[in-house]
N, C-alpha and C positions, 0 to 999 in steps of 0.2 A: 413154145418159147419164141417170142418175137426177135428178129433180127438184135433191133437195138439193147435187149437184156441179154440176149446171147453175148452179148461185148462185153458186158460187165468184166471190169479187171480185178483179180484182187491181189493185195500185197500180206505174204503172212511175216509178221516183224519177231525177234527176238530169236532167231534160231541160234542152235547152239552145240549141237553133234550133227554125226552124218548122217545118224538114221531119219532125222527130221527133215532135213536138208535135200536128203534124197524120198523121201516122203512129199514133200511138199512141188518136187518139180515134177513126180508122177502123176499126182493128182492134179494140176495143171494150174498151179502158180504162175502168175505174170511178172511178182516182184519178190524177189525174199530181201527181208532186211535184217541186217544185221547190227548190233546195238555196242557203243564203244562207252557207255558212261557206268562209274566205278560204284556209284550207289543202285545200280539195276540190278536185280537177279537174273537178269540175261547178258549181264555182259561177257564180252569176251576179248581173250590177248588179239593181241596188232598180228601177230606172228602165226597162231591159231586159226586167224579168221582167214590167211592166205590157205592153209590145208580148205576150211571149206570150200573159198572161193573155187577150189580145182574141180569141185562137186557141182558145179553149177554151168549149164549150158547156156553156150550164147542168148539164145531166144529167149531166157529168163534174165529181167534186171537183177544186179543189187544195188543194194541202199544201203548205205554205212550211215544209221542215227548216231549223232554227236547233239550235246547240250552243250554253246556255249564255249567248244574247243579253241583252243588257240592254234595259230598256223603249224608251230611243231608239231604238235596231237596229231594235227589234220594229217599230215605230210606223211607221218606213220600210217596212218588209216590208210589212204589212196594208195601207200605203194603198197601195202600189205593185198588190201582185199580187192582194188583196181577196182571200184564200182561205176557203177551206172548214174547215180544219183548219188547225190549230201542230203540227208534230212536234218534238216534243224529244228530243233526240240527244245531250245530254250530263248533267249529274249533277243537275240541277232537282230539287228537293226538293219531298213534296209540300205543304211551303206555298209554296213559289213557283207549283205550278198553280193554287192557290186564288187568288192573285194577280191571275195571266194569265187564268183564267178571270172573273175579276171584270173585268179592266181590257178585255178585248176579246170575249168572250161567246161565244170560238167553240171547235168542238168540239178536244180536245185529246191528243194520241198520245201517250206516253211510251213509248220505245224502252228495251227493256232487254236487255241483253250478256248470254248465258247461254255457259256451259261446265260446269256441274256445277249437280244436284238444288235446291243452295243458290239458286241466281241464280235459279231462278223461284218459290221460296217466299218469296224476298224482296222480289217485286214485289206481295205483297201488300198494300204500304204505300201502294201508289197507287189503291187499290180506290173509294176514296172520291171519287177529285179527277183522275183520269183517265178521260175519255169510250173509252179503247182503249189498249191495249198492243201493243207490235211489239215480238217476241222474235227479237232478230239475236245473229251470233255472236262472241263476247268475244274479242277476238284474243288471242294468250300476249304474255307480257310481253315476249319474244326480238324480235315483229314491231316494231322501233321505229317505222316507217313508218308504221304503224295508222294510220287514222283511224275515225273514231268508227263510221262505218258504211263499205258498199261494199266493204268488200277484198275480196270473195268466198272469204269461208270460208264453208263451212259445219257446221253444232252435231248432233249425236245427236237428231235428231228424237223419238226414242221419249222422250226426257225431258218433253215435253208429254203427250203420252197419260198420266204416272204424275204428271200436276199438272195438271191441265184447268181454267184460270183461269173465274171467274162471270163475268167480265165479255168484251167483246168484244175479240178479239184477230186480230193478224195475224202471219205467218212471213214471216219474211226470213231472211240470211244462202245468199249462194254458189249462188243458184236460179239452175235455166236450163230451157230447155225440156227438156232433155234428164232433168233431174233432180223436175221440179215434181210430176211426178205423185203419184210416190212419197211426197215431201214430204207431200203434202198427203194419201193413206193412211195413212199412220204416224203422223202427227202430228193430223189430224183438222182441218185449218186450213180455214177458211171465207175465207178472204182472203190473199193471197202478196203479197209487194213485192220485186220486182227493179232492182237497177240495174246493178251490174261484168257478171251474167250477161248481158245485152243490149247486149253494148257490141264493136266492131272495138280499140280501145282505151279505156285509160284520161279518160271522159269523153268518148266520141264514142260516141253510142248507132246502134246500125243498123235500119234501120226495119226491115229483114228478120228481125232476130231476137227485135224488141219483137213484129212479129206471130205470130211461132211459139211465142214462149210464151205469147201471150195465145190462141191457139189448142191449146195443151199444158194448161195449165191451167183453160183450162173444158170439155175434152172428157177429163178422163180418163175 
């Protein structure tokens, strides 16, 4: 394993008890996220996600995903789970991260839906007022079920390699152990985020699968 794949970061998103929580930092998670919107099978209370937060050691970020929150929302999230990171997951503009980065001082994801050349040229708009990007994949219009992220699709990885953002970025969309490697050859990603991939179902993560791709992913 070469130096620079050794570094590979990865974020496992949608946790939801302790045994996962604590599963995913022994297997050496970088980021765990956790998920505040009312139509996911992973979300969880403002008030709950502080019991996690106690499970989680410094040297691991979190990430509180919100879609779209408003400042109240927000205010509960940050004093509950005290994260690392805001992912934002739905159509945030970026003067609403100048915003959020003014009102709460902390670093700031902006997820963007890619399926054609377009969708990552267009995320140049956040260059300025995004601490990081996360390129998942746009569901087609047929999925009505979508939600914002999770479904497990995955996007034409080679569409990074012919758009390779300056700033720091991460790969999601439909990852599993079985898949990461390659991901992250094709695409060149220094950092992956899984959630439907690590999962027995919808919103029930399995520790056995959080650790084999957290072991798939830093030993390609």
């Amino acid at each position: 394993m070469t130096d620079a794949l050794a570094q590979v970061r990865v974020k496992i998103c949608g946790l939801s008890t302790p045994e996962t929580v604590k599963a995913a930092v022994e297997a050496g998670a970088d980021y765990l996220g956790f998920v505040f919107f009312a139509k996911s099978p992973r979300n969880i209370p403002t008030l709950y996600a502080a019991e996690l937060a106690e499970l989680v050691p410094p040297h691991v970020l979190k990430v509180a995903l919100t879609v779209d929150a408003d400042d109240a929302t927000l205010d509960r999230i940050v004093a509950a789970l005290k994260p690392d990171m805001l992912q934002l997951h739905g159509s945030e503009s970026p003067e609403r991260l100048v915003e959020l980065k003014s009102r709460f001082g902390l670093t700031l994801m902006k997820a963007i839906a890619v399926s054609e050349p377009e969708d990552l040229t267009g995320s140049d708009i956040y260059r300025d007022t995004a601490d990081l990007l996360l390129f998942d994949a746009k569901p087609p219009k047929s999925m009505q079920s979508a939600l914002p992220g999770g479904n497990g699709l995955v996007f034409d990885w080679s569409l990074i390699a012919g758009h390779r953002p300056e700033m720091p970025w991460m790969l999601s969309g439909g990852l599993t152990a079985e898949n990461v490697g390659e991901a992250i050859r094709i695409s060149g990603a220094e950092a992956v985020d899984v959630s439907s991939g690590v999962e027995d179902a919808p919103g029930q993560k399995s520790p056995k699968l959080i650790a084999e791709f957290i072991r798939a992913a830093k030993s390609v």
